[in-house]
C-alpha positions in Angstrom: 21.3 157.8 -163.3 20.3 160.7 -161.6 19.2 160.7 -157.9 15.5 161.0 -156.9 14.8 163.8 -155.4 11.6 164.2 -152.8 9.5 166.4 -151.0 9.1 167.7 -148.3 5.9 166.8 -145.9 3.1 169.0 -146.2 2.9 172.3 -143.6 -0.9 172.7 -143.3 -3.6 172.2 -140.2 -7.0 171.9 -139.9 -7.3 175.8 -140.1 -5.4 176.1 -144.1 -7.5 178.3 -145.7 -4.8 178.8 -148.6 -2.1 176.3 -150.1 0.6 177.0 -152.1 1.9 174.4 -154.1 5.2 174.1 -155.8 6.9 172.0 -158.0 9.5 169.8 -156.5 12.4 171.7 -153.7 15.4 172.6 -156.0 18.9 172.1 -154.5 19.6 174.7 -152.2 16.0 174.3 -150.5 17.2 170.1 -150.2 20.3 171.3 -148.9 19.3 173.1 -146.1 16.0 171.2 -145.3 13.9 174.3 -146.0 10.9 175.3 -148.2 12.5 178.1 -150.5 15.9 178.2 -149.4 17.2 179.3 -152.0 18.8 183.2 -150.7 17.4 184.3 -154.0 13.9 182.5 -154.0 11.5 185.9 -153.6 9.1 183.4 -152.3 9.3 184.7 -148.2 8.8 187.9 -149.9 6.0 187.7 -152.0 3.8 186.1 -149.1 5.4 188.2 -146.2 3.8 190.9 -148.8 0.4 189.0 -149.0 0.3 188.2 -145.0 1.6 191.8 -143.9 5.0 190.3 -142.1 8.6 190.3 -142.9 9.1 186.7 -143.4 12.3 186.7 -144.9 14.1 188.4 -141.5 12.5 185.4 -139.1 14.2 182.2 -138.3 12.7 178.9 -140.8 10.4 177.6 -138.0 9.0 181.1 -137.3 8.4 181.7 -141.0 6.1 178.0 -140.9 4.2 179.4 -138.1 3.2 182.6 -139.3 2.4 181.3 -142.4 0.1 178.7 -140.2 -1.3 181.5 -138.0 -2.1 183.3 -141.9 -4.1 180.0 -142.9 -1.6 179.6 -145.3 -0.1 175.9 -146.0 3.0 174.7 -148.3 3.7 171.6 -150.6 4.6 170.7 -153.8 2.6 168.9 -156.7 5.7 166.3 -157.6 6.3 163.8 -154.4 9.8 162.5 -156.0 11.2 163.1 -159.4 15.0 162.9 -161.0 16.3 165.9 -161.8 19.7 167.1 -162.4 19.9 171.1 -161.1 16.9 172.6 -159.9 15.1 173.2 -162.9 11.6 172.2 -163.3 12.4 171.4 -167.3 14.7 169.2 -166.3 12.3 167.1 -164.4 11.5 163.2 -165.5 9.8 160.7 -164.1 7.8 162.5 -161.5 5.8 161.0 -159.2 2.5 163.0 -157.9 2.3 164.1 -154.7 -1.7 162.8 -153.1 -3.1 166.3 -153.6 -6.4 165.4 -153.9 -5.8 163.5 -150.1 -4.1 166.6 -148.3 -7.2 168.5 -150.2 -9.6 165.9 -149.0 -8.4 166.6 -145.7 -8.5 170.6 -145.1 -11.9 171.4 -143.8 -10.9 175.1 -144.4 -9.6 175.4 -147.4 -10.6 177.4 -150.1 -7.9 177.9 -152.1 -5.3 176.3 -153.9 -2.3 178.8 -155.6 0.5 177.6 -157.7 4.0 178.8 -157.4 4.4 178.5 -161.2 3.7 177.0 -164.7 5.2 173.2 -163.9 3.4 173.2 -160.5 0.2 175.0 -162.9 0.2 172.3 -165.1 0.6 169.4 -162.8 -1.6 170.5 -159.9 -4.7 171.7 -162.2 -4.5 168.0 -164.0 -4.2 166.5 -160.1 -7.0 168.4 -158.8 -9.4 168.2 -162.1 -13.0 168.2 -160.4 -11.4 167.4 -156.9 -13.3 170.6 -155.5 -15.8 172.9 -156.7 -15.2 174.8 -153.5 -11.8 175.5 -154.3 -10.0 178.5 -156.3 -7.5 177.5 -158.1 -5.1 180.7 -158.7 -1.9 180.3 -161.1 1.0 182.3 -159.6 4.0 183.7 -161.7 6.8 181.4 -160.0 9.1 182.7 -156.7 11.8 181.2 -158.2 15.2 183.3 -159.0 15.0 181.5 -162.8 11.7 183.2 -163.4 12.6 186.8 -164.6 10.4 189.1 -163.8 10.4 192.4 -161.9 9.5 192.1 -158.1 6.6 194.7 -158.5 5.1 192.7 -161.2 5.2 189.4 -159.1 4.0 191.3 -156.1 0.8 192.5 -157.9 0.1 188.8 -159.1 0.0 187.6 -155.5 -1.6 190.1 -154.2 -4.3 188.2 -155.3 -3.9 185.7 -152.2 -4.9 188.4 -149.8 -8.7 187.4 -149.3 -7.6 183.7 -148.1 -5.4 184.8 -145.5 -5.9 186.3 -142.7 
């Protein structure tokens, strides 16, 4: 039997404007405690490119607050799940994280992004008529396993730019 894995807690305030929501932390992120950990994750990347900041040179806790200062919060559709590897097809049994809760509770928000297909698919079904105020916005994933060129992930979440600020 395979370990569950969990989440990590949310990283919003009262002033999220925008969250991004994964799938469930692979490996190296649970390994070193971090959102995107992975060196290869393009994640600090893509939203230093969104927010206008190098994210990817700063310190973990540094990265959280500018994202913060941006309006911009993190967590992940899947609360727990077993999965062998980091792989969101190898994920069974997941658990839902309460997105329509951490929703419930962001005065600010208006938009919801997902980092990916799996979190796509599982967050859309989560958050089904939890907001008409809400944009949902499906994201081509950060992750290393997604291949595509950085330009052409870039472009796509570009699209984040008017909820941040």
């Amino acid at each position: 039997m395979t370990d569950r894995k969990r989440a990590f807690d949310p990283v919003v305030d009262a002033h999220t404007r925008l969250l991004i929501l994964g799938s469930l932390p692979g490996d190296a992120s649970l390994k070193a405690g971090q959102y995107y950990g992975h060196p290869q994750n393009a994640f600090w990347r893509l939203i230093g490119g969104v927010i206008g900041r190098d994210l990817a040179a700063l310190p973990y806790d540094e990265r959280l607050a500018a994202l913060k200062a941006a309006g911009v919060g993190l967590w992940d559709v899947i609360a727990s799940a077993e999965r062998p590897g980091s792989l969101d097809a190898a994920i069974r049994q997941p658990e839902a994280a309460d997105l329509r809760g951490l929703v419930a509770g962001l005065p600010e928000l208006r938009a919801v992004a997902f980092n990916g297909g799996t979190a796509a698919k599982l967050g859309r079904a989560l958050l089904a008529n939890a907001s008409e105020q809400v944009v949902l916005i499906d994201l081509p994933s950060s992750s290393p396993a997604h291949a595509r060129r950085h330009e052409v992930k870039a472009a796509a979440w570009a699209a984040l730019g008017p909820y941040v600020g």
